[in-house]
PDB file of N, CA, C and O in Angstrom:
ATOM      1  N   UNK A   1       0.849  -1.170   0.000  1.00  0.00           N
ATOM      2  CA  UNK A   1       0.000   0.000   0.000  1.00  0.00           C
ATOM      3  C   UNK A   1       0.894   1.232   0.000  1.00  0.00           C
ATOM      4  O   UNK A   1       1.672   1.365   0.944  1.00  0.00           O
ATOM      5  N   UNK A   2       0.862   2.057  -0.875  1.00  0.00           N
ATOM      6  CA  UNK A   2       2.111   2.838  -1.484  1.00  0.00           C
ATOM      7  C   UNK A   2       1.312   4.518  -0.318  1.00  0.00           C
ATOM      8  O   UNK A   2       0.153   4.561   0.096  1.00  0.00           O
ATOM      9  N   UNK A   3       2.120   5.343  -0.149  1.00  0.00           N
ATOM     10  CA  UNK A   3       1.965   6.705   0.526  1.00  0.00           C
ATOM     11  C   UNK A   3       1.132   6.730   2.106  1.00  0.00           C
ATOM     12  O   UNK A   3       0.278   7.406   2.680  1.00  0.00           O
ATOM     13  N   UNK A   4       1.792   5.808   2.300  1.00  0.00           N
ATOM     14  CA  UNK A   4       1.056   5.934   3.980  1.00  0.00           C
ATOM     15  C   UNK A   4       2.207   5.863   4.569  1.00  0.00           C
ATOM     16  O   UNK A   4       3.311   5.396   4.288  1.00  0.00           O
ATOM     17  N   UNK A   5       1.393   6.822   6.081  1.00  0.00           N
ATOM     18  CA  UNK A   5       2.782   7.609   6.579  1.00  0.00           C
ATOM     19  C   UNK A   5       3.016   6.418   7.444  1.00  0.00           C
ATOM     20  O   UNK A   5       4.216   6.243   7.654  1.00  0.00           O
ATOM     21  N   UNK A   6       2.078   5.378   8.120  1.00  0.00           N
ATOM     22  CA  UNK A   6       2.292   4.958   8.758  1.00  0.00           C
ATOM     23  C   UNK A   6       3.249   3.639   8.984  1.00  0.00           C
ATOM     24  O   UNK A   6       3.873   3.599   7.924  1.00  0.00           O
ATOM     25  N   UNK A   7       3.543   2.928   9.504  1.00  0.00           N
ATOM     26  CA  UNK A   7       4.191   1.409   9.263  1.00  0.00           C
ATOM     27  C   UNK A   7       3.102   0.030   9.024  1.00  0.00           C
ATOM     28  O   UNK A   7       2.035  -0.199   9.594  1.00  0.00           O
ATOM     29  N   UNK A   8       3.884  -0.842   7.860  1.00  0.00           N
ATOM     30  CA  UNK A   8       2.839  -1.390   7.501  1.00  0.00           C
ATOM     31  C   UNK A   8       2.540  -2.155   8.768  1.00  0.00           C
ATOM     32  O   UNK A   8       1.380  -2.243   9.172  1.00  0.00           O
ATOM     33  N   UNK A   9       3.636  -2.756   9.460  1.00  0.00           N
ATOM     34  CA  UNK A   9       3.363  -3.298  10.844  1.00  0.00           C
ATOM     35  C   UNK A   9       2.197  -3.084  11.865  1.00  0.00           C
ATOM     36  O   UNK A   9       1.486  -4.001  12.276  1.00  0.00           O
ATOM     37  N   UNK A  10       2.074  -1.705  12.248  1.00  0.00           N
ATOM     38  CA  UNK A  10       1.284  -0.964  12.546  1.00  0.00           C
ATOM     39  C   UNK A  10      -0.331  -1.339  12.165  1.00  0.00           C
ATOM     40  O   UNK A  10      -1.257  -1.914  12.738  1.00  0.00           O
ATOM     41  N   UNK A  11      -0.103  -0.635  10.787  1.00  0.00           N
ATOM     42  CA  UNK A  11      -1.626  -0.921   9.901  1.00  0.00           C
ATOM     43  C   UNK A  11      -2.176  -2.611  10.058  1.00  0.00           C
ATOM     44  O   UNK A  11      -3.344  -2.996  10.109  1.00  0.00           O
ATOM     45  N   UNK A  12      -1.019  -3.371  10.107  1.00  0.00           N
ATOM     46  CA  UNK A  12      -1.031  -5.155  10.109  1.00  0.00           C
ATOM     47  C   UNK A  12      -2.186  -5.417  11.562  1.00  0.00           C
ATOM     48  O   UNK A  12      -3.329  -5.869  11.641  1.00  0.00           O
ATOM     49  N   UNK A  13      -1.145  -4.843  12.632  1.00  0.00           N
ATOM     50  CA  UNK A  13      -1.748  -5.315  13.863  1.00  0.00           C
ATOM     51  C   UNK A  13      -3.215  -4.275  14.402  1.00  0.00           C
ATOM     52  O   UNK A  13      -3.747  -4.402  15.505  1.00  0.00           O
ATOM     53  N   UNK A  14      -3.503  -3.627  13.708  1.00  0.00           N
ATOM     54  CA  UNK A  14      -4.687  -3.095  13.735  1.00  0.00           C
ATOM     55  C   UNK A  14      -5.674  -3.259  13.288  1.00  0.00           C
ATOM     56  O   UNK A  14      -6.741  -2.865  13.761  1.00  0.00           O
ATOM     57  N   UNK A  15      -5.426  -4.244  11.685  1.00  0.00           N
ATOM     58  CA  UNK A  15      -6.374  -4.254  11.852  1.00  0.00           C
ATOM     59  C   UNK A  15      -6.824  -5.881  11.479  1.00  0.00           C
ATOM     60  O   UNK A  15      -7.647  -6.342  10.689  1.00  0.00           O
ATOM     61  N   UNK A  16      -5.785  -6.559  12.528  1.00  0.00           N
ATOM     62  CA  UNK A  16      -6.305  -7.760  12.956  1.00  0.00           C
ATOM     63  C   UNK A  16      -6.809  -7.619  14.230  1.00  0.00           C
ATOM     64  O   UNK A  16      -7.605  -8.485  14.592  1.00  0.00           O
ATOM     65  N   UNK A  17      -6.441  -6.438  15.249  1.00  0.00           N
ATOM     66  CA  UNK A  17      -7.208  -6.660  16.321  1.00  0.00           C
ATOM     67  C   UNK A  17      -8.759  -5.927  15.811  1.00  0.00           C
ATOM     68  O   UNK A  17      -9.673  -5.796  16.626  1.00  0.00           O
ATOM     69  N   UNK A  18      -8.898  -5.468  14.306  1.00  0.00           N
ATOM     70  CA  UNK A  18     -10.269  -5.285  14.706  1.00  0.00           C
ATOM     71  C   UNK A  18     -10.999  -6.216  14.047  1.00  0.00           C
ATOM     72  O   UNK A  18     -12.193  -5.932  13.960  1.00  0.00           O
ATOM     73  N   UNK A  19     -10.483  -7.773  13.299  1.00  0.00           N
ATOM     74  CA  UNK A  19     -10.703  -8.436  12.765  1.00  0.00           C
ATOM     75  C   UNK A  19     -11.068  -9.737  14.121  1.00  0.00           C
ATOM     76  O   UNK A  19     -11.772 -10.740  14.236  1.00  0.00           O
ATOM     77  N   UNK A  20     -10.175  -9.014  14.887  1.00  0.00           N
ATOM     78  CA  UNK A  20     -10.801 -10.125  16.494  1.00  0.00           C
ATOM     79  C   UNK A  20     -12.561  -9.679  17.347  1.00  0.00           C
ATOM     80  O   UNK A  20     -13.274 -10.198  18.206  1.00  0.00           O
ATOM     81  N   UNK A  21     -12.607  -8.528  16.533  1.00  0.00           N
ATOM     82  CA  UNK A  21     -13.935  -8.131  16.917  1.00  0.00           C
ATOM     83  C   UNK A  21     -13.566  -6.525  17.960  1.00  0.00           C
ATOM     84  O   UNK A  21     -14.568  -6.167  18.580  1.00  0.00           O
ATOM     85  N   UNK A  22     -12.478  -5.732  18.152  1.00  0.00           N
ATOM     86  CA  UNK A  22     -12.778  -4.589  18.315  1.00  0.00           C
ATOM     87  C   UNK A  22     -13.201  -4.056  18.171  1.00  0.00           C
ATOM     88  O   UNK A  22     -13.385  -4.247  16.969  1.00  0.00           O
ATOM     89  N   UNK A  23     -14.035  -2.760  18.547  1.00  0.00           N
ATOM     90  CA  UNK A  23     -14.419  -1.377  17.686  1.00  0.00           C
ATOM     91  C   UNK A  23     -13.354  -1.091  17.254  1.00  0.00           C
ATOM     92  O   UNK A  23     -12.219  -1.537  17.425  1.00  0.00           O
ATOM     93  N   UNK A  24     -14.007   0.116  16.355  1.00  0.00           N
ATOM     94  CA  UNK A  24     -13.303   0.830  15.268  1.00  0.00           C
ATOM     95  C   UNK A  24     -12.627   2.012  16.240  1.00  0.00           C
ATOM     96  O   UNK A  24     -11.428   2.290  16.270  1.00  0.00           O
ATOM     97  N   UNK A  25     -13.668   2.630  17.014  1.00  0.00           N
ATOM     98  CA  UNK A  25     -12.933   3.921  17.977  1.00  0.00           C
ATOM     99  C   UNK A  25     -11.710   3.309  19.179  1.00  0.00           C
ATOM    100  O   UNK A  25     -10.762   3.833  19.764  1.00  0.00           O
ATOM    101  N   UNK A  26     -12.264   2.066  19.166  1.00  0.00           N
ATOM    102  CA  UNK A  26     -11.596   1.623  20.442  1.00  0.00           C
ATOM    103  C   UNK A  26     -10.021   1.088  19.739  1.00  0.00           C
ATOM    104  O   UNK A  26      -8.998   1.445  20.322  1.00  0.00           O
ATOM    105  N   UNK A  27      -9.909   0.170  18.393  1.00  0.00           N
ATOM    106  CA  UNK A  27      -9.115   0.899  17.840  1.00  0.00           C
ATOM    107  C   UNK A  27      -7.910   1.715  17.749  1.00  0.00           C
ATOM    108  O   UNK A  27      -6.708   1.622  17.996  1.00  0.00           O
ATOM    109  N   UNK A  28      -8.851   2.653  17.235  1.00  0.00           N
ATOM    110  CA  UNK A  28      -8.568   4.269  17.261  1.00  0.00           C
ATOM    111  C   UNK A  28      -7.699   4.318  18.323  1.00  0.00           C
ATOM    112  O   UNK A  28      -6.478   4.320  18.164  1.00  0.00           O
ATOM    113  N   UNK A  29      -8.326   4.363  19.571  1.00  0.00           N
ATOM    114  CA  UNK A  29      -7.751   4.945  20.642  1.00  0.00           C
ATOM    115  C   UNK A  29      -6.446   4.156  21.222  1.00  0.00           C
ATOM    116  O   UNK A  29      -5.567   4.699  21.892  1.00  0.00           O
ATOM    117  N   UNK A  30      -6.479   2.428  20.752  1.00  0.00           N
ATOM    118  CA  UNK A  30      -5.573   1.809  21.361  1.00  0.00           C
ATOM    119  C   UNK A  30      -4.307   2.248  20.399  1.00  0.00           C
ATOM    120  O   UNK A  30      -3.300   2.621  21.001  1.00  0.00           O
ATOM    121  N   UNK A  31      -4.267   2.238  19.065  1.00  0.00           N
ATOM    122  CA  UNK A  31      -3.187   3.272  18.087  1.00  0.00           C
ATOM    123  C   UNK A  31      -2.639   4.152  17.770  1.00  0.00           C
ATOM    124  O   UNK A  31      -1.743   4.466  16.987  1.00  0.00           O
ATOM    125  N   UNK A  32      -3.786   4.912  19.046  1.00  0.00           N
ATOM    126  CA  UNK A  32      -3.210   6.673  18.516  1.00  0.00           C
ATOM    127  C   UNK A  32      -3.300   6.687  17.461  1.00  0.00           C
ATOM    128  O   UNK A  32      -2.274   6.848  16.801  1.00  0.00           O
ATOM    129  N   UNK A  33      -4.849   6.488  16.657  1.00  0.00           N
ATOM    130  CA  UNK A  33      -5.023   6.976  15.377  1.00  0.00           C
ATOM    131  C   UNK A  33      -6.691   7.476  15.503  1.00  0.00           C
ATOM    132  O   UNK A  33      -7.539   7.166  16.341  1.00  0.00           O
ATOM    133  N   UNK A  34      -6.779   8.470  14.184  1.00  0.00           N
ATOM    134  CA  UNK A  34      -8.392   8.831  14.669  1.00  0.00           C
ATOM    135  C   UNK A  34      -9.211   7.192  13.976  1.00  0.00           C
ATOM    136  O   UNK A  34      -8.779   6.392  13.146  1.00  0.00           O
ATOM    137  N   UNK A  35     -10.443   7.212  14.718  1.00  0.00           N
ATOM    138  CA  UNK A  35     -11.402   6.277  13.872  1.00  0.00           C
ATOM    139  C   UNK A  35     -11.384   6.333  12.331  1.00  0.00           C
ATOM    140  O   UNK A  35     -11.179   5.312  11.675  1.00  0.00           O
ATOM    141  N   UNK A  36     -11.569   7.354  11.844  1.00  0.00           N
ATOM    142  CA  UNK A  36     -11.544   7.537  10.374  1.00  0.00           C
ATOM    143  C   UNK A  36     -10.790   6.873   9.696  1.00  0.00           C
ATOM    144  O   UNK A  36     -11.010   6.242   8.663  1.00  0.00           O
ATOM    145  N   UNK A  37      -9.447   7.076  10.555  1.00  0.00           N
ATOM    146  CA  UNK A  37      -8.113   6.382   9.794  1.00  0.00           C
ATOM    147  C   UNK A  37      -7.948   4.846   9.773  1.00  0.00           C
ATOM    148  O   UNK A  37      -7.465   4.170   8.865  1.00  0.00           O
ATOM    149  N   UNK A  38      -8.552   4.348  11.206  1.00  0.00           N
ATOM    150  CA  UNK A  38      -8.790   2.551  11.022  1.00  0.00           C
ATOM    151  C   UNK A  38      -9.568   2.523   9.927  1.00  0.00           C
ATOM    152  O   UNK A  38      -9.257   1.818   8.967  1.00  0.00           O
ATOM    153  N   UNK A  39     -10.886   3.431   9.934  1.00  0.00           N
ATOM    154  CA  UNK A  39     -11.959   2.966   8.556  1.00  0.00           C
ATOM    155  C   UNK A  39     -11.046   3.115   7.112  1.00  0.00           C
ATOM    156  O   UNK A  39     -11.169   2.094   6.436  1.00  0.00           O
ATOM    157  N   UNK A  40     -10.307   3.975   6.585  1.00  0.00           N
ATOM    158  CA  UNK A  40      -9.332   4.084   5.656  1.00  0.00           C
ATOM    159  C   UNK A  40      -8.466   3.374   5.256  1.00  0.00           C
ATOM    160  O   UNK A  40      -8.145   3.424   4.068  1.00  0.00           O
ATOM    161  N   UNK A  41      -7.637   2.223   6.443  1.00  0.00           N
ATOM    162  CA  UNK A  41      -7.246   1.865   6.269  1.00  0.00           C
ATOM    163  C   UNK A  41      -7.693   0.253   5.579  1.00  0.00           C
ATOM    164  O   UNK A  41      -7.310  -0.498   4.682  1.00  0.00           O
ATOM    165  N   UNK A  42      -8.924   0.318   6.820  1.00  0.00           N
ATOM    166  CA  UNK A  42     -10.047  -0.895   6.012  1.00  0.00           C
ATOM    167  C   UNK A  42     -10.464  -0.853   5.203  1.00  0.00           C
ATOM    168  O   UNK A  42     -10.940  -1.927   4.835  1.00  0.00           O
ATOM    169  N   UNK A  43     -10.652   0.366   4.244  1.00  0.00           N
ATOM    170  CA  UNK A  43     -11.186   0.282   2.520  1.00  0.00           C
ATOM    171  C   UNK A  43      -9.901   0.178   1.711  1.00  0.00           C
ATOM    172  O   UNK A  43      -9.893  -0.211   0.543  1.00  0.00           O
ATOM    173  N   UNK A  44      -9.105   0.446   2.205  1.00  0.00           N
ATOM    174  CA  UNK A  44      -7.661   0.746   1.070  1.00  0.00           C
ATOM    175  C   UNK A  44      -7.406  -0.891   1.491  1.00  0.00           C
ATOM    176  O   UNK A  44      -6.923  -1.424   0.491  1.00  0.00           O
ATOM    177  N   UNK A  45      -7.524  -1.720   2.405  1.00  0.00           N
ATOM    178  CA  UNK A  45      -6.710  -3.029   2.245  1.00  0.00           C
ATOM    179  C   UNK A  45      -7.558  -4.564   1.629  1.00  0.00           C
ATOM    180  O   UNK A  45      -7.294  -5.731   1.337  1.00  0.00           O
ATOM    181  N   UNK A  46      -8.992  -3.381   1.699  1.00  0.00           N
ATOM    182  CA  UNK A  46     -10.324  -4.244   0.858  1.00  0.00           C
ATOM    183  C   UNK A  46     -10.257  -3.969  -0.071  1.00  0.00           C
ATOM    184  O   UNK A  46     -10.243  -5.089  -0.584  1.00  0.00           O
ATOM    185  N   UNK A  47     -10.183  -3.204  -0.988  1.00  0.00           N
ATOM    186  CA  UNK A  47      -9.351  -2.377  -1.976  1.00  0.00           C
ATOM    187  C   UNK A  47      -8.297  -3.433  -2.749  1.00  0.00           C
ATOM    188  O   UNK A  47      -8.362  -3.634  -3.962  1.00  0.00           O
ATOM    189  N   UNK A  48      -7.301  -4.086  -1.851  1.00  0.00           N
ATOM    190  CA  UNK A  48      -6.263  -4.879  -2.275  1.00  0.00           C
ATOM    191  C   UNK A  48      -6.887  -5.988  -2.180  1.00  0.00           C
ATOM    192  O   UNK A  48      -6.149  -6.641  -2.917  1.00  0.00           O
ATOM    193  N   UNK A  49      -7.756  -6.792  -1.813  1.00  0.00           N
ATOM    194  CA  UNK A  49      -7.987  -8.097  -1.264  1.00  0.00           C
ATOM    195  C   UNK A  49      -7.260  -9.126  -2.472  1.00  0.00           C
ATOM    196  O   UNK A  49      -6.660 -10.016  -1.871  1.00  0.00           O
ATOM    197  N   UNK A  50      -7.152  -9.254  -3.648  1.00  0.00           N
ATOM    198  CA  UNK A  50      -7.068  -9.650  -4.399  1.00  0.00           C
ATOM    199  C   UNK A  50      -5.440 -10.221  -4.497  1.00  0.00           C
ATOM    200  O   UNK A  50      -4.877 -11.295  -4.710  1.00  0.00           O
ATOM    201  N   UNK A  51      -5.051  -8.766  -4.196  1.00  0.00           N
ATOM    202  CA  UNK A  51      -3.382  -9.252  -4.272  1.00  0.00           C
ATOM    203  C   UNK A  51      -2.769  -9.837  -2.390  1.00  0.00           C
ATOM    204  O   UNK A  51      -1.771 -10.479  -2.063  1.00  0.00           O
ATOM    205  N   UNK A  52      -3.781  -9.312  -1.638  1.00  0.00           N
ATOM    206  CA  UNK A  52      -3.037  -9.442  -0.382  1.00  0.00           C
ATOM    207  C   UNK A  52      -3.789 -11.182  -0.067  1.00  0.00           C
ATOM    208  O   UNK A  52      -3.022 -11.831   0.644  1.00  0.00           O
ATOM    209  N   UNK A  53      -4.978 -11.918  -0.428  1.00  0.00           N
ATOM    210  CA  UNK A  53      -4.459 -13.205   0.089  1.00  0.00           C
ATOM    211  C   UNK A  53      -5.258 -14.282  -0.827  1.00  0.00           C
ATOM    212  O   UNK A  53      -6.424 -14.539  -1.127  1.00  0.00           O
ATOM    213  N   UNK A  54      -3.726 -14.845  -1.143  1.00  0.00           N
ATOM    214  CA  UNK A  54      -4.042 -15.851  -2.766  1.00  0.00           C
ATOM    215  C   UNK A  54      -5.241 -17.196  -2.415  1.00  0.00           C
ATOM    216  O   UNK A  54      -5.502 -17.922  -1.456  1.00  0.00           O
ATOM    217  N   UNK A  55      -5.757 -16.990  -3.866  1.00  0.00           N
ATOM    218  CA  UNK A  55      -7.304 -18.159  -3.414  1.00  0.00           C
ATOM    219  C   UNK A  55      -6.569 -19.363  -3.230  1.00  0.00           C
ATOM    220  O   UNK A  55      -5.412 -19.509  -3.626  1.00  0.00           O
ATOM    221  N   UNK A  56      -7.313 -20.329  -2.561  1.00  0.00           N
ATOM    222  CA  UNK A  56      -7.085 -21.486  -1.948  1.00  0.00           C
ATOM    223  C   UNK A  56      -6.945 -22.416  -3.408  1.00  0.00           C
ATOM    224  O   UNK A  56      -7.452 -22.058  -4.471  1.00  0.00           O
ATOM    225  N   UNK A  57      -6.077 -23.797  -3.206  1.00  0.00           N
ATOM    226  CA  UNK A  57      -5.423 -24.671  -4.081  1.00  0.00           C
ATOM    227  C   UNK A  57      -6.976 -25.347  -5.011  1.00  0.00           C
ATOM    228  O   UNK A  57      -7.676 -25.874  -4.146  1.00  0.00           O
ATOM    229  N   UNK A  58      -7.477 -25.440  -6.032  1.00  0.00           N
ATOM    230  CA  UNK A  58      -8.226 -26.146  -6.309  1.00  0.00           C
ATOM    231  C   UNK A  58      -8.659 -27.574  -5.558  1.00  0.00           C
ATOM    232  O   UNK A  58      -9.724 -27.759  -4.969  1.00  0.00           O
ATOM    233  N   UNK A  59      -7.720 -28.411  -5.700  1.00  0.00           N
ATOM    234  CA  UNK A  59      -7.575 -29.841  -5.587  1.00  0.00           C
ATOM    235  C   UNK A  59      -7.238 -29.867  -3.839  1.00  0.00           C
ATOM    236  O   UNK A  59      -7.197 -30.985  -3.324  1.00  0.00           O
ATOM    237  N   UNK A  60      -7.010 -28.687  -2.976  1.00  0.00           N
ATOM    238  CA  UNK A  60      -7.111 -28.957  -1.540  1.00  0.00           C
ATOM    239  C   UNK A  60      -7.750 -28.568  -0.946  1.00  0.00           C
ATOM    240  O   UNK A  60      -8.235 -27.441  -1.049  1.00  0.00           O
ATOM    241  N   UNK A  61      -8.015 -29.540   0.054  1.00  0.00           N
ATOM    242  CA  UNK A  61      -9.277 -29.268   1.482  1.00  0.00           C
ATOM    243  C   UNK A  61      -9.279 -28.008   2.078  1.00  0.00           C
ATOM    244  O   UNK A  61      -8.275 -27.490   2.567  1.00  0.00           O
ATOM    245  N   UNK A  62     -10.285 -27.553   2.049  1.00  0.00           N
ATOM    246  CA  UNK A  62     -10.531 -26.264   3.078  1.00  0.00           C
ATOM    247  C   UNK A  62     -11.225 -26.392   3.849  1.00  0.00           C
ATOM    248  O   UNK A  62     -12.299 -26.951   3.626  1.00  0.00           O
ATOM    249  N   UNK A  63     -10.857 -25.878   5.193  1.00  0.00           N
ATOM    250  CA  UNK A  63     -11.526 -26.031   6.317  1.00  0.00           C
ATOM    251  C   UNK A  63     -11.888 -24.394   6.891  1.00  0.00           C
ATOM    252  O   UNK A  63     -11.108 -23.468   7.116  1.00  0.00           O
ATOM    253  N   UNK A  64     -13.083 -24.447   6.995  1.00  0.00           N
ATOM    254  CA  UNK A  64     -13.236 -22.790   7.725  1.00  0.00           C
ATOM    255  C   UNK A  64     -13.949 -23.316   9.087  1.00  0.00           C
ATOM    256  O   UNK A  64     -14.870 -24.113   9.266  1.00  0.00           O
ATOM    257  N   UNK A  65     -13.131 -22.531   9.996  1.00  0.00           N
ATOM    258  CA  UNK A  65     -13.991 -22.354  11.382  1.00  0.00           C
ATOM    259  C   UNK A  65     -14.857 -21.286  12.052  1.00  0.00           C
ATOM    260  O   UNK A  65     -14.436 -20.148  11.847  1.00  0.00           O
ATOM    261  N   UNK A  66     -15.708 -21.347  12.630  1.00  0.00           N
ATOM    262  CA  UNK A  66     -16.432 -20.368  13.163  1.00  0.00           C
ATOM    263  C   UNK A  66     -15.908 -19.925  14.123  1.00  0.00           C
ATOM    264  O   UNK A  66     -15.131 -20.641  14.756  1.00  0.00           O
ATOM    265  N   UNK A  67     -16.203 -18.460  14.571  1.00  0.00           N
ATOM    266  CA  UNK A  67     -16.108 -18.452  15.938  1.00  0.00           C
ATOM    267  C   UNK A  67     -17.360 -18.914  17.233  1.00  0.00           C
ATOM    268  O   UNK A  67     -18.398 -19.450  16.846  1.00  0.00           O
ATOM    269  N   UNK A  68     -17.268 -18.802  17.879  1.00  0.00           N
ATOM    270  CA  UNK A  68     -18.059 -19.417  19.290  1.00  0.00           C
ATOM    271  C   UNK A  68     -19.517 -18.338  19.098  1.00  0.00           C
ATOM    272  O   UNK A  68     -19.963 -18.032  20.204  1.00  0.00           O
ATOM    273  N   UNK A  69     -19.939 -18.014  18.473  1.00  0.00           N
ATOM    274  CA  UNK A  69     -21.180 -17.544  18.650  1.00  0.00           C
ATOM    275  C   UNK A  69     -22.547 -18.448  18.781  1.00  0.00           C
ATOM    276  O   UNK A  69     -22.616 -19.607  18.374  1.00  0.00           O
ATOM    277  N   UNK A  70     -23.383 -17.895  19.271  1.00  0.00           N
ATOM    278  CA  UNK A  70     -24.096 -18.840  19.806  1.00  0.00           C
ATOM    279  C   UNK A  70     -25.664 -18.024  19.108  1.00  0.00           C
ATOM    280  O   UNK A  70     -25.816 -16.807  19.208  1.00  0.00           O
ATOM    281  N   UNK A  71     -26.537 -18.778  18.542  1.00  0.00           N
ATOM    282  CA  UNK A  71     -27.800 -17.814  18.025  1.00  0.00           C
ATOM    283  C   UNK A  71     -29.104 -17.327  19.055  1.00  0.00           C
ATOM    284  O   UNK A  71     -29.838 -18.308  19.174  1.00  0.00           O
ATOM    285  N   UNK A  72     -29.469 -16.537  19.583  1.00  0.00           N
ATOM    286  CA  UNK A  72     -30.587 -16.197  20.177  1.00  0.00           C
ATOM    287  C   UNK A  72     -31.628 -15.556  20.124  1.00  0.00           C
ATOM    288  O   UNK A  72     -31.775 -14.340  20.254  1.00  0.00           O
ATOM    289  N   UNK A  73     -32.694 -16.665  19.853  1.00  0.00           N
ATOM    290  CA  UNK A  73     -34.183 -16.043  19.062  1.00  0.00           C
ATOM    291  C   UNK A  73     -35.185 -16.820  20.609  1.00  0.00           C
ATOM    292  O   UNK A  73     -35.396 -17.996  20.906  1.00  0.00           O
ATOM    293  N   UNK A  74     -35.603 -15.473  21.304  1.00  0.00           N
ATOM    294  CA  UNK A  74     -36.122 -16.061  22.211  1.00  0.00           C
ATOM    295  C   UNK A  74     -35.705 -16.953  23.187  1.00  0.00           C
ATOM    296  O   UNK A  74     -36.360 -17.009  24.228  1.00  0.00           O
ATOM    297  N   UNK A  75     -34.832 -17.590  23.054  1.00  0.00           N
ATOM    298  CA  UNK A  75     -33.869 -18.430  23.950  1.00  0.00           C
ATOM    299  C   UNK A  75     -32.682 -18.776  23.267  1.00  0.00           C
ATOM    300  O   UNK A  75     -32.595 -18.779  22.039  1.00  0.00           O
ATOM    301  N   UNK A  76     -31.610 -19.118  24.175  1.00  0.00           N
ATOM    302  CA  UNK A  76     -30.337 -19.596  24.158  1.00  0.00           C
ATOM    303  C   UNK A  76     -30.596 -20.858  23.442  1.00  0.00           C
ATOM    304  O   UNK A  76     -31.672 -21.352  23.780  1.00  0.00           O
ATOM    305  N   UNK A  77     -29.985 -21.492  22.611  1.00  0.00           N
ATOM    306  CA  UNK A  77     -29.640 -22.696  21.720  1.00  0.00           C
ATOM    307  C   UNK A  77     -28.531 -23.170  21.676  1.00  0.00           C
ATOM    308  O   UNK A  77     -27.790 -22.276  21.267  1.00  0.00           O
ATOM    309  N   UNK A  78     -27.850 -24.264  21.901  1.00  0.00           N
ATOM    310  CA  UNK A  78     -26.888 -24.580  21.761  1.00  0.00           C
ATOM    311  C   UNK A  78     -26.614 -24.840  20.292  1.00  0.00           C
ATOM    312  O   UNK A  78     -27.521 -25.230  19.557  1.00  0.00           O
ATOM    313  N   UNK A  79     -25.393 -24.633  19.852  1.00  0.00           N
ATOM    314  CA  UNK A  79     -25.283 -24.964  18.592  1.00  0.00           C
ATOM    315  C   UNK A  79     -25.091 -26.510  18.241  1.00  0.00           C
ATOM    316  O   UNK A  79     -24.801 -27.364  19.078  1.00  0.00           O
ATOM    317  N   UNK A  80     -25.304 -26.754  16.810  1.00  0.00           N
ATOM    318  CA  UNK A  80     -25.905 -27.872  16.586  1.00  0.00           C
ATOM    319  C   UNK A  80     -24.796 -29.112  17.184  1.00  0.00           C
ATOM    320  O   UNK A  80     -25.100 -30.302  17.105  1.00  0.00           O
TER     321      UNK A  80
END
């Protein structure tokens, strides 16, 4: 990502912690950056998605996991 003042390091670990489920201000505030700028940085690296992470092998298994959420319509459910 070409003209950012910041370190890509930086931009990296930000915005996997908001990929862990942070806010955006909270964020913000843990970076010393304004909110705006996490959101900026999240369109400019959605923006890249293409080059930043290569599609999975045809011919190999993929496994996706969920996280622990649990659904609640009127009561608690355990998942299946």
């Amino acid at each position: 990502m070409a003209r950012l003042r910041t370190k890509a390091e930086v931009i990296a670990a930000a915005l996997n912690v908001r990929s862990e489920g942070l806010r955006v201000r909270a964020t913000g505030r843990a970076f010393g950056k304004s909110h705006a700028t996490i959101i900026k940085w999240e369109r400019r690296v959605a923006a890249q998605t293409e080059h930043w992470s290569p599609p999975a092998p045809e011919k190999a298994k993929v496994t996706l996991e969920g996280d622990e959420v649990y659904t609640r319509v009127g009561e608690n459910l355990s998942p299946l």
